[in-house]
C-alpha positions, -999 to 999 in steps of 0.1 A, spaced: 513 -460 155 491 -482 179 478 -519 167 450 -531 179 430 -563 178 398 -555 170 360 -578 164 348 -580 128 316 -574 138 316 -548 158 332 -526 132 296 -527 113 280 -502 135 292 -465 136 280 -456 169 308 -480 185 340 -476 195 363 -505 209 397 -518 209 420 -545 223 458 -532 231 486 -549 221 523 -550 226 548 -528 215 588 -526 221 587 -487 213 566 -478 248 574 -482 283 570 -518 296 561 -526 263 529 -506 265 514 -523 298 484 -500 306 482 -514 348 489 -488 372 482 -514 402 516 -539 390 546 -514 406 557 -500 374 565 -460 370 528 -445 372 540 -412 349 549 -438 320 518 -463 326 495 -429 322 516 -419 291 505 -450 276 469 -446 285 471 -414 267 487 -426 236 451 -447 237 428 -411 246 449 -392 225 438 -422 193 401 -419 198 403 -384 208 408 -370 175 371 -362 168 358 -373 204 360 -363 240 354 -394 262 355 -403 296 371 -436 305 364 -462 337 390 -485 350 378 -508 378 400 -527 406 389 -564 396 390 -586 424 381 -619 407 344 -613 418 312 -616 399 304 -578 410 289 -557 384 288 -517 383 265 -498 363 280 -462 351 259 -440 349 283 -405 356 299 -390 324 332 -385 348 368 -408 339 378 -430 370 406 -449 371 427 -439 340 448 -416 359 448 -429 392 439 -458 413 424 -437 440 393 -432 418 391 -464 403 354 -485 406 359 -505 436 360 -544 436 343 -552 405 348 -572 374 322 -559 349 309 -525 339 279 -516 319 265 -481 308 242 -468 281 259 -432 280 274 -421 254 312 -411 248 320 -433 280 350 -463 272 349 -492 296 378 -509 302 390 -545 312 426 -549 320 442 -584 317 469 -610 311 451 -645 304 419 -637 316 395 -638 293 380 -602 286 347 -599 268 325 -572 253 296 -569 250 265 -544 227 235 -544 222 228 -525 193 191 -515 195 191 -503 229 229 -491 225 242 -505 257 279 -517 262 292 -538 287 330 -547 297 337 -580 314 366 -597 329 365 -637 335 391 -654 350 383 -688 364 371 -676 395 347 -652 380 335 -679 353 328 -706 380 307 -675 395 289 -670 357 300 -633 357 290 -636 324 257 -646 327 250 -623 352 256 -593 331 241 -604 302 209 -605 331 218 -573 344 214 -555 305 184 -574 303 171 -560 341 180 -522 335 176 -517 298 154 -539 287 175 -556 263 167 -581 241 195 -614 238 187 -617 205 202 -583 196 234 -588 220 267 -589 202 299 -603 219 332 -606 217 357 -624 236 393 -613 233 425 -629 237 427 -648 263 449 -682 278 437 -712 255 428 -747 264 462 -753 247 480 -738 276 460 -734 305 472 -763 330 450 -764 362 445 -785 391 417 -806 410 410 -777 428 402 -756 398 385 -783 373 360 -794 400 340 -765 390 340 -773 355 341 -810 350 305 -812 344 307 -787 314 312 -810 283 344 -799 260 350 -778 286 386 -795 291 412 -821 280 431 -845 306 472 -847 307 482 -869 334 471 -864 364 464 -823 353 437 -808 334 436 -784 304 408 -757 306 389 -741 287 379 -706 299 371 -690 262 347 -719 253 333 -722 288 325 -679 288 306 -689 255 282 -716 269 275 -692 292 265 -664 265 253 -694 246 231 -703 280 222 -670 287 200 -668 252 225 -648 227 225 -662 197 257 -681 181 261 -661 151 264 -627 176 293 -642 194 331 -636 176 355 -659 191 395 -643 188 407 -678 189 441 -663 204 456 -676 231 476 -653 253 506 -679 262 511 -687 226 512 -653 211 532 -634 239 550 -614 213 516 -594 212 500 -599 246 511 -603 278 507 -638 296 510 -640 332 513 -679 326 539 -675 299 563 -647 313 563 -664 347 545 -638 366 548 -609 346 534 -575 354 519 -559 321 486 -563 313 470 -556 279 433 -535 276 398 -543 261 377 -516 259 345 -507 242 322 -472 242 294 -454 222 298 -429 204 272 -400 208 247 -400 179 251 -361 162 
């Protein structure tokens, strides 16, 4: 039986399927789900299909991967065709956030601290997958798709939903000078020990949805950091390195 984390809020609409993998010590590499870390690519795709076999049951979707680069690149999907579940060959090329408005498609984001965020809009019924490290928040990946919905599909902030997943916390994410220079103006968005800094990517990823016009209420925080609760998610932080990764996806269901 798979556990997943999974947003309050999004659970309210029926059209919407999403999910947010967690560890378990029954699967190979503790269910990792990264075909780009070395591991045994046979057992990495069994895993993926333990997740298409789930929300297959009454469904046939497609599902995107993308090679993220730590960039603020965003891809629109706009084929019904899966790319990068079963092989990196396919996968969307050097980008870090995916949106689509077609139906029975899963975006995914694959991380390990980073702080993945979904996104919907639920009048327009467009998605959006996003993965924020600090690279890609100093760059306000964030923003920029929330920008990008509003650009192609005419969506409205005030009827964007978010999520932001489990992620490294401000409890445990030591960085340098070279790292909080590109944040110290942002108020709470760090606490000082010694002569290192403790950031705050989660908050920091909601001032930007904050910023970018979405409304407070439409934003559920997971409030779980990574490094702290390794026995469910993988922490590249924590394990020293490791190479699992955990998944946050998020797709429509096509209206019958």
């Amino acid at each position: 039986m798979l556990d997943f984390y999974s947003f309050s809020h999004f659970k309210n609409y029926d059209t919407l399927l999403h999910a947010v993998t967690t560890k378990s010590s029954f699967l190979p590499y503790h269910f990792s789900l990264a075909l780009h870390t070395g591991e045994n690519s046979q057992d990495i795709i069994r895993n993926r299909e333990k997740i298409s076999n789930y929300f297959s049951q009454d469904i046939s979707l497609d599902y995107i991967v993308a090679n993220q680069t730590h960039s603020d690149h965003i891809h629109i999907v706009t084929d019904k065709k899966t790319k990068g579940w079963r092989k990196l060959e396919d996968a969307i090329t050097d980008c870090d956030a995916l949106i689509t408005n077609t139906p029975n498609i899963m975006l995914t984001i694959l991380t390990a601290d980073c702080v993945p965020i979904l996104l919907y809009d639920r009048e327009k019924e467009v998605i959006a997958a996003i993965h924020a490290g600090w690279k890609g928040t100093k760059a306000h990946i964030v923003s920029k798709t929330v920008q990008k919905m509003i650009d192609i599909y005419d969506c409205d902030v005030n009827h964007i939903i978010a999520g932001i997943a489990p992620s490294i916390g401000v409890c445990c994410y030591e960085v340098g000078n070279d790292v909080i220079q590109h944040f110290s103006h942002i108020p709470q968005s760090y606490t000082k020990n010694r002569d290192k800094y403790m950031l705050n990517l989660p908050y920091i990823n909601k001032k930007q949805l904050l910023d970018s016009g979405i409304p407070e209420m439409n934003i559920e925080m997971s409030n779980i950091c990574t490094a702290c609760d390794v026995d469910r998610f993988f922490s590249y932080r924590k394990e020293k390195g490791c190479s699992g990764r955990f998944m946050s996806m998020i797709g429509l269901k096509h209206k019958v």
